[in-house]
Each structure stands twice: as structure tokens, then as C-alpha cells.
C-alpha positions in Angstrom: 11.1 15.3 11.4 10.4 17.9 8.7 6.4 17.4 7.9 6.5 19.9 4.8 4.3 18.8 2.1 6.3 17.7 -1.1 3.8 19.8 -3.6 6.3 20.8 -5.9 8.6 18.0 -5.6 9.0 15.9 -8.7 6.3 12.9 -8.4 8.6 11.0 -11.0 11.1 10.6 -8.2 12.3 6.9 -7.9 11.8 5.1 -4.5 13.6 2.3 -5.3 15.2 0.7 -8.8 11.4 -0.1 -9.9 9.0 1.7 -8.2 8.3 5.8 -8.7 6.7 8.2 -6.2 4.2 8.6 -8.9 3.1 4.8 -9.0 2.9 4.5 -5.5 0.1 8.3 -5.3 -2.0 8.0 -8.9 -5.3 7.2 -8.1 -8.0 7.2 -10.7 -10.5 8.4 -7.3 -8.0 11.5 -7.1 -7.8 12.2 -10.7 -12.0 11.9 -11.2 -12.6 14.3 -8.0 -9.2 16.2 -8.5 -7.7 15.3 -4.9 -4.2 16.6 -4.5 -2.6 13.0 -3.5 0.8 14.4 -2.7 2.7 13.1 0.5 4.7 14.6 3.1 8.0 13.6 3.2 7.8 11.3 6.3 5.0 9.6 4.0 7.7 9.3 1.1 10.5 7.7 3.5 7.9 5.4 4.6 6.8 4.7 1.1 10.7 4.3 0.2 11.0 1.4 3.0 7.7 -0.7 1.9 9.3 -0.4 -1.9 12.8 -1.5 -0.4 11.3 -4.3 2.2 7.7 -5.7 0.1 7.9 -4.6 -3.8 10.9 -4.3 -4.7 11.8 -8.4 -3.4 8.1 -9.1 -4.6 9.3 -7.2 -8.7 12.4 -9.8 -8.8 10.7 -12.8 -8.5 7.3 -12.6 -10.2 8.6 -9.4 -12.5 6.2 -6.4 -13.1 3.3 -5.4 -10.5 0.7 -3.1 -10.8 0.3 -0.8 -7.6 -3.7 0.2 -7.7 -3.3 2.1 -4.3 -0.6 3.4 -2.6 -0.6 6.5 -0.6 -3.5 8.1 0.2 -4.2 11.9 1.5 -7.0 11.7 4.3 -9.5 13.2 1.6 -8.6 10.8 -1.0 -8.7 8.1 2.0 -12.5 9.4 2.8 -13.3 9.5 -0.8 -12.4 5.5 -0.6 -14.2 4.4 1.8 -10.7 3.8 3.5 -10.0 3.6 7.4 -9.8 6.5 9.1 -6.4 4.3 10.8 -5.4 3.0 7.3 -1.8 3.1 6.7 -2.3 3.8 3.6 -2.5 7.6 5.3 1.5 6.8 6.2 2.6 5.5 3.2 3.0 2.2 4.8 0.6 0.0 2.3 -0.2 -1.0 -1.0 -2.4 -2.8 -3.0 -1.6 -4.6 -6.0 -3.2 -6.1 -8.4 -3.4 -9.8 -9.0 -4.0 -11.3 -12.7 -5.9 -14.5 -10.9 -6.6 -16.7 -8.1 -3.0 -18.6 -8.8 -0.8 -15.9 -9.3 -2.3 -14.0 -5.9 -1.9 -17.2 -3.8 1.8 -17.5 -4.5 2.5 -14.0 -4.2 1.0 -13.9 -0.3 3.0 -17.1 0.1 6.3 -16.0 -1.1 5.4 -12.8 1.1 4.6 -14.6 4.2 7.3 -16.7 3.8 10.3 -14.2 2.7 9.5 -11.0 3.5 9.1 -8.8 6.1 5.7 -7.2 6.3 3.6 -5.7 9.2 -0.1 -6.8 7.1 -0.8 -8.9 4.6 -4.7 -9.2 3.3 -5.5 -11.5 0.2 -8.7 -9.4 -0.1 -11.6 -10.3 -2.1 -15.1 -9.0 -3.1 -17.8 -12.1 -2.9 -19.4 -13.1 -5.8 -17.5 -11.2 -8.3 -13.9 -13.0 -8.8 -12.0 -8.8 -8.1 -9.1 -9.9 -6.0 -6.2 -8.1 -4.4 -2.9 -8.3 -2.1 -2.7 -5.5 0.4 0.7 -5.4 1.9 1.8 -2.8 4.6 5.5 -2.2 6.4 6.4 -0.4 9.4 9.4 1.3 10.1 11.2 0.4 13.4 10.6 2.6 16.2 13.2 3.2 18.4 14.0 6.0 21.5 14.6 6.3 24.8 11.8 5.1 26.9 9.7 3.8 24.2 8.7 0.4 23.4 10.5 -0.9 20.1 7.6 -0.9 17.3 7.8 -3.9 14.7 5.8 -5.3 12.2 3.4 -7.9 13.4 3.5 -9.9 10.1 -0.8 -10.4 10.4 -1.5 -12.7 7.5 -5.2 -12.9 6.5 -5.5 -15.2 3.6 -9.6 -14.9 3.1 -10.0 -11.4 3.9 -13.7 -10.7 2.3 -14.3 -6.9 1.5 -17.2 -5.9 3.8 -20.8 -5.0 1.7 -20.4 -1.3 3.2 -16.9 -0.9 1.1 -17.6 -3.2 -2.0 -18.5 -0.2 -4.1 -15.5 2.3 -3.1 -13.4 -0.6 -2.9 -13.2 -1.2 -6.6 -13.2 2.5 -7.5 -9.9 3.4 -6.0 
């Protein structure tokens, strides 16, 4: 697989009909401490299959959704707060933003219930109402003498934010 960074590649490249390379990299975090948030082009396959496999399915039936963190580079990651094993760092997860309680709880449902995902997180800082869906999809590995990787479709409906990432979780 060619690992070369996509620097110069046009960030306004579409993924799928809805979603842009550039919606699925802008960080406010990246902007503020001017973080280079460009993937590789492994990253941008991956990021390609959770648009065709999550968003994309998610866009049709409840229309426009706003990604708030897509990819992250492993500074932009640390700058976060983010797990050092987040796949996030892959271009395998997203968070989007939910309007309220409602529209959140039948987004993870029709998720859970149509889609195929690897991890799916209602997540949720106590005391303060800011909610979120984190989604993540893995690409199938397959080759000789390898076990065949698939998603494990983990659905956590009341994941709470711990008090450690509170504050970098709302500043991605």
C-alpha cells in the first residue's frame, strides 16, 4: 500500500455523493494550533468506506449531518485528548453532531439496526446536556494465513465522557 501523505492533494475531493475529504479533516483544534490534519491515502480509503458504509445511509434518511471530528493526525489526536488507539488515527470514525436527545436516540437505532459499523458510542458529558454519536468502520481484512477482521458492531448507548477528557472533548 502506498503510505504517501496526500499534502497537496485537493482536500475538496468528494468521498462519497455527500461527504468531502475536507468535512471529514477540519478541526477547529487543528486550525487554533495550526496542525497539518492531512491524511495518507490509506486513511482516505478508509475514510471513503465509513462515508459509503455509516454516513452516507445515515445523510438519506435523516438528511444533513454535521461531522465535528473525523480524521485525526496523531498531533491533532494528542492535542484532543484522543486515544493513543483511536481510530480516528485510520480514518475509520466519526463524530457527529446531534441537535437533541431524540434525534441522537433514533440515529444510533437506525445505526444499530441497518448498518454496518465496527463502534457505535452515544457519548455524553454529565451535567451539561453536549451529546454526540461516534461511529467507526473497519475494512475487511483478508490474506493468506490471517484471521478475517470484521467489525464487532459494539453498541454503547450511555457512553459518559470520562472527567479527564471533558474539557478536550468539547474543544475538538
Amino acid at each position: 500500500m502506498n503510505r504517501t501523505n496526500l499534502r497537496d492533494a485537493p482536500v475538496s475531493r468528494m468521498l462519497s455523493e455527500h461527504f468531502s475529504l475536507r468535512e471529514l479533516c477540519t478541526s477547529g483544534t487543528a486550525v487554533r494550533l495550526g496542525i497539518r490534519n492531512r491524511p495518507d491515502e490509506v486513511a482516505v480509503s478508509r475514510l471513503q468506506l465509513l462515508c459509503e458504509h455509516v454516513l452516507e445511509p445515515l445523510r438519506c434518511r435523516f438528511g444533513v449531518i454535521r461531522i465535528t471530528s473525523g480524521y485525526r493526525c496523531p498531533q491533532l489526536n494528542r492535542a484532543v485528548g484522543g486515544s493513543p488507539r483511536s481510530q480516528h488515527l485510520r480514518g475509520e470514525a466519526a463524530d457527529i453532531h446531534i441537535s437533541n436527545i431524540e434525534v441522537g436516540q433514533k440515529m444510533f437505532r437506525f445505526i444499530r439496526e441497518n448498518l454496518d459499523f465496527d463502534q457505535l458510542l452515544f457519548e455524553h458529558i454529565r451535567g451539561n446536556g453536549v451529546c454526540w454519536l461516534h461511529v467507526s468502520y473497519r475494512p475487511a481484512e483478508e490474506s493468506p494465513g490471517k484471521i478475517v477482521r470484521t467489525n464487532r458492531r459494539q453498541a454503547i448507548y450511555n457512553y459518559v465522557v470520562p472527567p479527564s477528557l471533558r474539557r478536550k472533548a468539547l474543544a475538538c
